[in-house]
C-alpha positions as CSV (number, residue, x, y, z in Angstrom):
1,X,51.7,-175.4,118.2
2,X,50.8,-174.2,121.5
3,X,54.3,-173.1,122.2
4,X,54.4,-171.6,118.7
5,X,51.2,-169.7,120.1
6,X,52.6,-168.9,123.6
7,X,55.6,-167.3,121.8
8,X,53.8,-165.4,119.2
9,X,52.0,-163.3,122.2
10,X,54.9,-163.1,124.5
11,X,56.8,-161.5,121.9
12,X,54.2,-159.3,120.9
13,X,53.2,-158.0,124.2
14,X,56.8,-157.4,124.8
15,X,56.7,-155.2,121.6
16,X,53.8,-153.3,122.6
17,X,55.6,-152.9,125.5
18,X,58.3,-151.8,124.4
19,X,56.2,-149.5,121.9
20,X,54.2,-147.8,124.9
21,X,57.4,-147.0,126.9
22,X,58.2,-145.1,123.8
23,X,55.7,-143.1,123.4
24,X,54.9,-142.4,127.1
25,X,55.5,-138.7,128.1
26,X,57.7,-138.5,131.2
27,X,55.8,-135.9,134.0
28,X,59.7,-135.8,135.6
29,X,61.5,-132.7,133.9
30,X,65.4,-133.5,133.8
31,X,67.4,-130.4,134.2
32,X,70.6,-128.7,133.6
33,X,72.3,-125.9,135.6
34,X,71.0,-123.5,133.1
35,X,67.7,-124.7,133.1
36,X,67.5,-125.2,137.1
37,X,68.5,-121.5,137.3
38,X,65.4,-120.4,135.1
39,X,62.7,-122.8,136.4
40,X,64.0,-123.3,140.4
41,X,66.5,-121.0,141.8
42,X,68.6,-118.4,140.4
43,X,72.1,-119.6,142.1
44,X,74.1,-116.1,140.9
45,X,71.5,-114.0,143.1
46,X,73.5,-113.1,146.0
47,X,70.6,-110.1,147.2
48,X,69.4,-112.8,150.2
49,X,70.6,-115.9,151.8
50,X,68.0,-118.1,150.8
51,X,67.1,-117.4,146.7
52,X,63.6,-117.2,146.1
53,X,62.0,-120.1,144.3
54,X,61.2,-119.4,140.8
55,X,58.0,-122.1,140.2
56,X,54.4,-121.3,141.0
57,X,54.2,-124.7,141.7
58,X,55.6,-126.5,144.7
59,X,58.3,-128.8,143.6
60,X,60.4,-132.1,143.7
61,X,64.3,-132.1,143.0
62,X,65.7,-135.8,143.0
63,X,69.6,-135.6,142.9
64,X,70.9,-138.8,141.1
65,X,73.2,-140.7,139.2
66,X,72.4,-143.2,136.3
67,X,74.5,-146.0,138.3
68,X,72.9,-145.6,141.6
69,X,70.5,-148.6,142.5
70,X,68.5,-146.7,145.1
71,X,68.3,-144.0,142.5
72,X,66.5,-146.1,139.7
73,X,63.6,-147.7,142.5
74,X,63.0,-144.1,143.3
75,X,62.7,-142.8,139.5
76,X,59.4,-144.6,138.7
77,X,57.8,-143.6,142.2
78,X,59.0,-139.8,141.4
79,X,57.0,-140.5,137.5
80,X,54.0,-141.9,139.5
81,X,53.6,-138.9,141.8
82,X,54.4,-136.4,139.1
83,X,51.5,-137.9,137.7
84,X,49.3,-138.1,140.0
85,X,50.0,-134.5,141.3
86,X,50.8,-132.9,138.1
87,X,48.2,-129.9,138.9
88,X,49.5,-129.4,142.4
89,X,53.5,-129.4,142.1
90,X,56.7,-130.3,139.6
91,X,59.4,-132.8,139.6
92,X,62.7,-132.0,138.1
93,X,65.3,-134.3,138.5
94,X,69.3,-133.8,137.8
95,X,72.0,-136.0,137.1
96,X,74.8,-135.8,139.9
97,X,77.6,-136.4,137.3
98,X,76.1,-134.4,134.1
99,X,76.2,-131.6,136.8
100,X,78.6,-131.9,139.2
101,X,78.6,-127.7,139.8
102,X,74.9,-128.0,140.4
103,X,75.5,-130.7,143.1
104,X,78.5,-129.3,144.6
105,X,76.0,-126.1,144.9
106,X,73.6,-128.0,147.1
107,X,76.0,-130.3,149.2
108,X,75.3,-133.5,147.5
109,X,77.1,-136.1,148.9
110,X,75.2,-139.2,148.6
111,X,72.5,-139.9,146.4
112,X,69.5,-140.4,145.9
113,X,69.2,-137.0,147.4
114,X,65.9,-135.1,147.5
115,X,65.0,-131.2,147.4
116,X,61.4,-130.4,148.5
117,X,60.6,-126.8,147.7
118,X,57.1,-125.5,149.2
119,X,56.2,-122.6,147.3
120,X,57.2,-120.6,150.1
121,X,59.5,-121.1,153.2
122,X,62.8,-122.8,153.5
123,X,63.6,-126.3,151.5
124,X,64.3,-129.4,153.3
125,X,66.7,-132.0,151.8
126,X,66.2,-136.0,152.3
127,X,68.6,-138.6,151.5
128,X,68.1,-141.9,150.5
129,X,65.4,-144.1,148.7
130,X,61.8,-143.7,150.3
131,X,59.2,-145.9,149.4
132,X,55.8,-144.1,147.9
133,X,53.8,-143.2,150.7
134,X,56.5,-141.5,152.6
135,X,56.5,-139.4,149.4
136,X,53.2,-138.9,149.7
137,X,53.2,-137.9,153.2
138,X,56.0,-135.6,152.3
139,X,54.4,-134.2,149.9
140,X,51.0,-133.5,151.8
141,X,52.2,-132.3,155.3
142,X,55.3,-130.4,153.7
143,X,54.4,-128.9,149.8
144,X,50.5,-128.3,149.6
145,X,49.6,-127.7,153.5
């Protein structure tokens, strides 16, 4: 009976689990090259050598590919910190593969690779899984000083 009992609210905790990460809203915006164009930089504007950032938010751009293991430990640290700094910048995120162009466009060549934007000034590119507080750090000393 107490086994019976055990199951019973492993299997319902799993489905409220289940039913939670179904209904949760993602803060991490997954773009397109169509949609990167409208909300980050218009890559067709050839007036200046850096485009001007389109956001009025600082923001986040994490270059991945579903397969990549460094890629998925960074994903729920990138939903945390959209979280917590959801009035103070964006993250976006694009798949390498769905958008090759878009990659190619930036110089991708290993992933995870990630695009800080400060609203104004130059972007700075980092490669490879960080754990939360260098994010953090990032995000203080480079976006919102």
């Amino acid at each position: 009976m107490l086994l019976g009992l055990m199951l019973a609210v492993t299997t319902a905790c799993g489905a409220n689990r289940s039913e939670q990460s179904k209904t949760r809203k993602t803060m991490v915006q997954e773009l397109t090259l169509d949609e990167f164009q409208k909300k980050v930089y218009n890559l067709m504007d050839r007036s200046t050598t850096v485009p001007n950032y389109l956001g009025d938010k600082p923001a986040i751009v994490d270059f991945y590919a579903s397969w990549c293991g460094p890629c998925r430990m960074v994903a729920p640290i990138l939903e945390e910190l959209a979280d917590e700094y959801k009035d103070k910048i964006v993250v976006y995120k694009v798949n390498t593969e769905q958008e090759p162009d878009l990659a190619a466009a930036f110089g991708i060549r290993s992933i995870p690779s990630i695009l800080f934007i400060p609203k104004e000034g130059r972007p700075q590119m980092l490669q490879g899984a960080m754990p939360k507080q260098a994010f953090k750090q990032a995000i203080e000393e480079y976006l919102l000083k």
